[in-house]
C-alpha positions as CSV (number, residue, x, y, z in Angstrom):
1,X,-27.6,24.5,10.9
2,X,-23.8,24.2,10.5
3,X,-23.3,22.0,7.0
4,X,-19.5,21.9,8.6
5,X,-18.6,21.8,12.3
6,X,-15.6,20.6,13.8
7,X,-14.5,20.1,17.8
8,X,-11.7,20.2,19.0
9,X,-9.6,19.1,15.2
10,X,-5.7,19.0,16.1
11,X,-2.8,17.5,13.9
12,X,0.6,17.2,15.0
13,X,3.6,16.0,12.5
14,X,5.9,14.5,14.7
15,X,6.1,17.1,17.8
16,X,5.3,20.2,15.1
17,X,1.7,21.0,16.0
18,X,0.1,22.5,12.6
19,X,-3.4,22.8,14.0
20,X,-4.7,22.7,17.2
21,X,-8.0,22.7,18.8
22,X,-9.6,24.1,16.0
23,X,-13.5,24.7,16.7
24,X,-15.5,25.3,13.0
25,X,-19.0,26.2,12.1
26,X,-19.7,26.9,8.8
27,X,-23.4,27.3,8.3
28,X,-25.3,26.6,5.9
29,X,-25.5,28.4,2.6
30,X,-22.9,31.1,3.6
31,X,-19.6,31.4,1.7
32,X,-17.2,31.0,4.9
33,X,-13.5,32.5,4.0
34,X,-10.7,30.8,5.6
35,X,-8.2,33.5,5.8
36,X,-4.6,33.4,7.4
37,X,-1.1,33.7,6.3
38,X,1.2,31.0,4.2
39,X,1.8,28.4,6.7
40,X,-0.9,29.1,9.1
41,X,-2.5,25.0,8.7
42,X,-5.6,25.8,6.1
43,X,-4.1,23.2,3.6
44,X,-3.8,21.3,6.5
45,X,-7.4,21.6,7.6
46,X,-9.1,21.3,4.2
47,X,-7.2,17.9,3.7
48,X,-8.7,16.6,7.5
49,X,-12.0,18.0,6.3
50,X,-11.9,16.2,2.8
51,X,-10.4,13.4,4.5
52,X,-6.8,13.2,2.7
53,X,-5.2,13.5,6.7
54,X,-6.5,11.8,9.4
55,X,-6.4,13.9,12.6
56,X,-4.3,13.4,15.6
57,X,-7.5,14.1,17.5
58,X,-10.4,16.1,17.2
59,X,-13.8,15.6,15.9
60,X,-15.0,16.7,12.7
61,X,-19.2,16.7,11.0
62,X,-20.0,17.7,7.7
63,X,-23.9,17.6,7.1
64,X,-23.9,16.1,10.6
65,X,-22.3,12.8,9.1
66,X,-19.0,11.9,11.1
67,X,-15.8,12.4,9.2
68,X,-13.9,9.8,8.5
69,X,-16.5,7.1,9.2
70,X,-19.2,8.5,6.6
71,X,-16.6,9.8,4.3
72,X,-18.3,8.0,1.5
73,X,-21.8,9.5,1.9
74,X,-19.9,12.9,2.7
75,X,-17.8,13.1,-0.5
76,X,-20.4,12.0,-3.3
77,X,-22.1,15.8,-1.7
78,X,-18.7,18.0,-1.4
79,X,-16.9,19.0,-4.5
80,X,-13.0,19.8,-3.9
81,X,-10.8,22.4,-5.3
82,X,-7.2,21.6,-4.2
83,X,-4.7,24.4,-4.0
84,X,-2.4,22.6,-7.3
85,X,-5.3,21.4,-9.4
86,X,-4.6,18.0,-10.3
87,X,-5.6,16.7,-13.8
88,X,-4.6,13.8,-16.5
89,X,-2.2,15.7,-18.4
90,X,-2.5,13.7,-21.3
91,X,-6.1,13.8,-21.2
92,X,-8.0,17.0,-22.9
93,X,-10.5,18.7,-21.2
94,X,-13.2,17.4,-22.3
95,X,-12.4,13.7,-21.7
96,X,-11.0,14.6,-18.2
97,X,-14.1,16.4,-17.1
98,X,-16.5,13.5,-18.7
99,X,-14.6,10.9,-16.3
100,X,-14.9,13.1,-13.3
101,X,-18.2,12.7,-13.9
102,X,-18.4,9.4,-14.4
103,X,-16.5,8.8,-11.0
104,X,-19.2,11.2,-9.7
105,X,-22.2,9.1,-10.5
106,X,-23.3,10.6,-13.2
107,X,-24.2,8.2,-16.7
108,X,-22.5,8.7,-19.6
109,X,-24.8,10.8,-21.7
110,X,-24.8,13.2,-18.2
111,X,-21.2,13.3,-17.9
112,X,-21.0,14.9,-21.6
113,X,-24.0,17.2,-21.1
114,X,-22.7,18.7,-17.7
115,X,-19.3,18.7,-19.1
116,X,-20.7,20.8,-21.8
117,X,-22.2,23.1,-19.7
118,X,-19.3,23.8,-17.5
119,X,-17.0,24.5,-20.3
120,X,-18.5,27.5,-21.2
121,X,-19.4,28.0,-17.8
122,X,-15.7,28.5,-16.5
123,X,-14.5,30.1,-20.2
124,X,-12.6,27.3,-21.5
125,X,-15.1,26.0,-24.4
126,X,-12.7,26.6,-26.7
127,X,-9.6,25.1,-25.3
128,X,-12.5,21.5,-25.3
129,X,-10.4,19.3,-26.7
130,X,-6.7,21.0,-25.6
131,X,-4.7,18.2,-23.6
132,X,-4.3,19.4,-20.2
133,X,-0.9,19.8,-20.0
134,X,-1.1,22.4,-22.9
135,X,-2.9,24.6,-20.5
136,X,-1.7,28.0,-18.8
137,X,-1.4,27.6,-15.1
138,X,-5.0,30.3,-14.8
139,X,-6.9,27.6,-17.3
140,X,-6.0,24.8,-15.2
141,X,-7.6,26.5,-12.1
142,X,-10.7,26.9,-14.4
143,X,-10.7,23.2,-15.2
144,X,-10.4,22.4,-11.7
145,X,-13.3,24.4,-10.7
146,X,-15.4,22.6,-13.0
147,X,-14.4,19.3,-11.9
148,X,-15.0,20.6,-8.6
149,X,-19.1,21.6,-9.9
150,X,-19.5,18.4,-12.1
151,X,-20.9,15.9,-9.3
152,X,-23.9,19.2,-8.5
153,X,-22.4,19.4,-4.9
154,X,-24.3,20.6,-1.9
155,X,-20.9,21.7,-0.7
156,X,-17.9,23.6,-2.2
157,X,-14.6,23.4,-0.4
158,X,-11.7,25.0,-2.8
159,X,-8.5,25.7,-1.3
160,X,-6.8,29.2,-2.7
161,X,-8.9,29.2,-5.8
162,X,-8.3,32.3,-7.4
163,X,-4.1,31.8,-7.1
164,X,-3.3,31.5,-10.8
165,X,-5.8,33.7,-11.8
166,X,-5.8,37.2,-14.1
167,X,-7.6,39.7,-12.2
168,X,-10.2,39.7,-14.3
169,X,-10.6,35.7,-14.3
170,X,-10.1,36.9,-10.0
171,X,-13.6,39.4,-10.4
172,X,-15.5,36.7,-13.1
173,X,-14.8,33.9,-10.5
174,X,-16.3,36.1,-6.9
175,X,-19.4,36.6,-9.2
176,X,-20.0,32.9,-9.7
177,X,-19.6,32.0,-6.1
178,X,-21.9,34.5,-5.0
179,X,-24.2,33.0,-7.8
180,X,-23.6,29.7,-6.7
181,X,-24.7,30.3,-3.0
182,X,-27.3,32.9,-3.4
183,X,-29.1,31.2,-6.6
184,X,-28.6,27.7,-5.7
185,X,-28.1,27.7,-2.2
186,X,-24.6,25.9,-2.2
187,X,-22.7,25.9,1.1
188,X,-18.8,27.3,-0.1
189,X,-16.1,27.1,2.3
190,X,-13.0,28.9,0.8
191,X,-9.7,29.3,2.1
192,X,-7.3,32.7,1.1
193,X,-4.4,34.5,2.6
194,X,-5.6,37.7,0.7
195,X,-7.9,39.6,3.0
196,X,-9.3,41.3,-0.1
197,X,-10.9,38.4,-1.8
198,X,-12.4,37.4,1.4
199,X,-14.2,40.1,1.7
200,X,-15.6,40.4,-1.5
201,X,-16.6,37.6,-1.8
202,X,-17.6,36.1,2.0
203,X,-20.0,36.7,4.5
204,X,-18.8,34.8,6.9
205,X,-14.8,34.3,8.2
206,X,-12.5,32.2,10.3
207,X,-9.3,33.5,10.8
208,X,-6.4,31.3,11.6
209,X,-2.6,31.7,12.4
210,X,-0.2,29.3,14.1
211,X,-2.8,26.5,13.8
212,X,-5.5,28.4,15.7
213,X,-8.5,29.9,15.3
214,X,-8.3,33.1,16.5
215,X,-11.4,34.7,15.3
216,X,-15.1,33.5,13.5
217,X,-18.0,34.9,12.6
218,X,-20.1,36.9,10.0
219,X,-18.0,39.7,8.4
220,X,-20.7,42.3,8.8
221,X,-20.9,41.9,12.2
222,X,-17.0,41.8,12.7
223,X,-16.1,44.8,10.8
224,X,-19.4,46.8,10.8
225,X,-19.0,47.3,6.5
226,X,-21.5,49.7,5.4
227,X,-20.6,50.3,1.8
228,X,-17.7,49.1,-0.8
229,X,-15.5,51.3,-2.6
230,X,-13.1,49.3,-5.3
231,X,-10.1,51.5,-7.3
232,X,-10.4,50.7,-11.0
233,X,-8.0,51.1,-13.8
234,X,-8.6,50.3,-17.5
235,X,-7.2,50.4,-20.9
236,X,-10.6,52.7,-21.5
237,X,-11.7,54.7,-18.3
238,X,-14.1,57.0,-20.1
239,X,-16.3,54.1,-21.4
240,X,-15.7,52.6,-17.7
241,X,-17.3,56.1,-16.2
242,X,-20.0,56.5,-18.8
243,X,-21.3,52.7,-18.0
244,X,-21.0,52.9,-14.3
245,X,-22.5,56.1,-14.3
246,X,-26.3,54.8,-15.5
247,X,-25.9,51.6,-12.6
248,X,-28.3,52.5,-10.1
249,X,-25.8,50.8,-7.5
250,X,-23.0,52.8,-8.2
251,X,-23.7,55.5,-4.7
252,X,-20.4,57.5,-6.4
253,X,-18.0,57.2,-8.8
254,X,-14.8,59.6,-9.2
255,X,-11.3,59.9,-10.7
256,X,-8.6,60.7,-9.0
257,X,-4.6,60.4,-11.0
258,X,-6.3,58.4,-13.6
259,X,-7.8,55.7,-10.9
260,X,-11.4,55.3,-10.8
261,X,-12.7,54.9,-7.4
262,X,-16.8,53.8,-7.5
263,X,-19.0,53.0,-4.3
264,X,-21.1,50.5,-4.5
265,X,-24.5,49.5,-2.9
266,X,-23.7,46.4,-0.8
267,X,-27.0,45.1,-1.6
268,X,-26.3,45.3,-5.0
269,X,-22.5,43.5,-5.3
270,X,-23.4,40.3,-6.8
271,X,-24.9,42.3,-10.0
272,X,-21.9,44.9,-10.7
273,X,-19.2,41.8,-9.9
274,X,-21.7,39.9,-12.3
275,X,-21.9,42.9,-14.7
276,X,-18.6,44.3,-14.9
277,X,-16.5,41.8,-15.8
278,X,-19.3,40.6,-18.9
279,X,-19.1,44.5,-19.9
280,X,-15.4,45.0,-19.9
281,X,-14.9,41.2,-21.9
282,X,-17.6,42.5,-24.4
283,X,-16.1,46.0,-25.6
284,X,-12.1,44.4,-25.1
285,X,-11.3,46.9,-22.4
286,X,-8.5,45.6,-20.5
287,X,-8.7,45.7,-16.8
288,X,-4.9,46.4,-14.6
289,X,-5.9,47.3,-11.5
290,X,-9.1,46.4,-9.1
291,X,-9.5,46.5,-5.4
292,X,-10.7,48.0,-2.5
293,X,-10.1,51.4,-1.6
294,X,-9.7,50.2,2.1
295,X,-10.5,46.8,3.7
296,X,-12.4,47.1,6.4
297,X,-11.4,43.6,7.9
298,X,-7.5,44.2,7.2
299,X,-8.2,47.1,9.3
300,X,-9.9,45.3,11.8
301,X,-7.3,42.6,12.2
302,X,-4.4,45.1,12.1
303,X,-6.1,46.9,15.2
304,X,-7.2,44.0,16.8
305,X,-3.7,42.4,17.2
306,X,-1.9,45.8,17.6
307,X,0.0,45.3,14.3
308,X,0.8,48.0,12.1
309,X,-1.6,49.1,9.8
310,X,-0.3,48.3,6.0
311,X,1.7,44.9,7.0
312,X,0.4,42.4,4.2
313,X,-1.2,39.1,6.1
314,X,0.9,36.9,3.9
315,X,3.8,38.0,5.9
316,X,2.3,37.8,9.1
317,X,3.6,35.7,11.8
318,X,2.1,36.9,14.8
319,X,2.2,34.6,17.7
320,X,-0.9,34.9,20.8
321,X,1.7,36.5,22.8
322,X,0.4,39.6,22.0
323,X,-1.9,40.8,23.7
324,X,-5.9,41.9,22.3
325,X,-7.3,46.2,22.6
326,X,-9.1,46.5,25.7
């Protein structure tokens, strides 16, 4: 079952066509990663999906309601993370989160028991009663994220969530969606021009450039991954080795010019990306560097569209000129 499908969705601005003809199936449970460069129409798309832009043309079902006619219905199950996470400024958190609540359904008394809950749930239980405009750019992101969760959504659509984010607050936050769909079976949908993330944190993809979709499916099956290897630097590596070293789902773990490289069991990534980040916060090691040793779906996308290896997506502009490996 596809919890979002779309036929056809095209918008133009004037004669500018942003997206076109673009066919989505997200299915249900999965966290689909919506990956392309700046500029490639995912904004665009996640405001015809969340039904801020009407499309030029194009069908688009979400829970296999039509969008825009059963908006209402649609929205009281999605929660939205838009890329600037807008808030009351001169509201504090607490109050803020309590009225999104409010406005999604919930009574009183639940508003301030969820609200509760999701402040220490996205770190920011002591900052309660900080006015929102006092916030860092990173604690508005995790404010927005819980406004996003306060309505209990079936559906998670959060455009460039991790943006403002330490890469710490980057690791805590893959851990939580991978909680969030594999505990409670919530359907995310996350859009990302940082191949990376995507595959950390995805199992399935749809790539898009130019306002096309030029590739969709499960990662696995696109890129083959058999195993994960992630290069770590901390303030303390020795404590890092000596509490990696007794994880069962650590296959290796090496250093190399003071950069820890470990390999982990796939099967096993939700509980080191839940694990890791709870250890390193709990004994004040600092983290500066984490990230894949080699990304298999870069890889895959370089080859695919015979563009060199090591070009970052963000500055891709490739155009369908160019033609697919035989």
């Amino acid at each position: 079952m596809y919890i979002i499908e779309t036929h056809k969705l095209t918008k133009f601005f004037g004669k500018r066509n942003v997206v076109y003809h673009l066919d989505l199936k997200v299915p249900k449970g999965s966290i689909y990663g919506f990956l392309g460069p700046n500029g490639a129409g995912k904004t665009t798309t996640i405001k015809m999906l969340t039904n801020a832009l009407r499309p030029t043309y194009g069908e688009i079902k979400i829970f296999g309601l039509d969008m825009p006619r059963d908006r209402i219905r649609i929205m009281e199950r999605v929660g939205y993370m838009p890329e600037v996470p807008i808030a009351y400024e001169e509201m504090n958190i607490f109050e803020f989160l309590i009225y999104i609540g409010r406005l999604s359904g919930l009574s009183k008394e639940e508003a301030r028991e969820k609200t509760k809950e999701l402040l220490a749930y996205v770190g920011v239980g002591k900052l309660a009663f900080n006015k929102i405009k006092e916030l860092s750019s990173g604690q508005k992101q995790r404010v927005s994220f819980a406004a996003a969760l306060i309505g209990e959504p079936e559906l998670l659509i959060l455009d460039e969530p991790t943006a403002n984010l330490d890469p710490l607050g980057r690791i805590e936050f893959i851990g939580k969606l991978i909680e969030l769909a594999k505990k409670e079976g919530k359907t995310i949908f996350i859009s990302s021009h940082i191949v990376s993330e995507i595959e950390r944190m995805c199992n399935y993809v749809g790539i898009i450039n130019q306002g096309r979709l030029i590739a969709q499916g499960k990662i696995s099956e696109l890129t083959r991954i058999e195993e994960n290897e992630y290069d770590i630097l901390t303030s303390d590596n020795e404590r890092v080795i000596d509490f990696l070293s007794e994880k069962s789902y650590v296959r290796e773990l090496w250093e190399e010019d003071n950069i820890l490289h470990a390999r982990i069991e796939p099967r096993f990534l939700e509980e080191f990306f839940l694990q890791f980040p709870h250890y390193l916060a709990s004994e004040g090691i600092k983290l500066k560097l984490f990230k894949p040793h080699t990304s298999p779906l870069e890889r895959i996308l370089m080859e695919k569209f015979n563009i060199e290896v090591g070009t970052r997506l963000e500055n891709l502009r490739f155009g369908f000129c160019i033609k697919m490996k035989s």
